[in-house]
N, C-alpha and C positions, 0 to 999 in steps of 0.2 A: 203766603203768610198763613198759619195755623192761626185757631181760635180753640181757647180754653173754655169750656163751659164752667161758668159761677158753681151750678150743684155740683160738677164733677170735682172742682177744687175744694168743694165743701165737703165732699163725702168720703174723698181718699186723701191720705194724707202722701202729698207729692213731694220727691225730691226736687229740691227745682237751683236748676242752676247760676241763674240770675231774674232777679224779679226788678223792672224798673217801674216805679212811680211817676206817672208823668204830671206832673203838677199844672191848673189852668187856673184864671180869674174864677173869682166868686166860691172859694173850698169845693171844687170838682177835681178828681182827680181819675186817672183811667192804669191800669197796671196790664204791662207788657211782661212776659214771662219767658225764661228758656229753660225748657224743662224733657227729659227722654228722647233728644235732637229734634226737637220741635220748637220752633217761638210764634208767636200771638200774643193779642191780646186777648183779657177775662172778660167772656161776652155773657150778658144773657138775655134770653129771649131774641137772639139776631140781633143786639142791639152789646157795643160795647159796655158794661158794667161800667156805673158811674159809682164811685164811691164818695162821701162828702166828708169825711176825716180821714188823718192819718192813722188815727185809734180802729179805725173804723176794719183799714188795710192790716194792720198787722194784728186785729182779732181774726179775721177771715182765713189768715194764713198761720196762724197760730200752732197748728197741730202739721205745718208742713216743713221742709229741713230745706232752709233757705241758704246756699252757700255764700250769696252777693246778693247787696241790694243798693239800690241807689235811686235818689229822688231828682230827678232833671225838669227846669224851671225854663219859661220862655215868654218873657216881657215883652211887651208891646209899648213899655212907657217912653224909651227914645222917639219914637216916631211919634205918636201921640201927643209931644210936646214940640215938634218942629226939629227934630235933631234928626239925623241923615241916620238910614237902617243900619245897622250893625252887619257885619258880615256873620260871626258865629255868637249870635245872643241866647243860644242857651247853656245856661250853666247847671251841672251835674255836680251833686254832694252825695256822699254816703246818705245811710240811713239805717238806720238802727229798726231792727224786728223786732228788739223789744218790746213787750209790755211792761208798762208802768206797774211798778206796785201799788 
């Protein structure tokens, strides 16, 4: 697995060919990239880039040509309530690179 650097995605404006969101408890989220036949995660400092909005992700990438994007979610609340694990509990939605006006 490749690793993106945070300044390098800040500095050139990348084509990138899937960018996923992965979404965790408490607005952490961590972004997985496929970009110049390469995927990784956006690291920085050896450390994967934690971003804490979604606003946050789509100013970052703002100046880069995003083909697909998708936001993938994975609940822990079945188990944590006594319900037997899910076989495929995470769920995958679009996700819009827009920014808001």
């Amino acid at each position: 697995m490749d690793k993106f650097s945070y300044t390098q995605v800040c500095d050139a404006a990348l084509d990138i060919d899937y960018l996923e969101v992965q979404s965790f408890e408490m607005s952490v989220y961590l972004v997985y990239l496929k970009a110049h036949g390469k995927a990784g995660f956006v690291y920085e400092n050896d450390r994967p880039k934690r971003f804490f909005s979604t606003g946050q992700i789509r100013e970052a990438f703002a100046h880069c040509q995003v083909a697909e994007a998708a936001m993938k979610h994975d609940s822990p609340y079945d188990e944590m309530i006594g319900n037997p694990p899910k076989g495929a509990s995470q769920m995958t939605m679009p996700f819009s690179m827009q920014l808001p006006y």
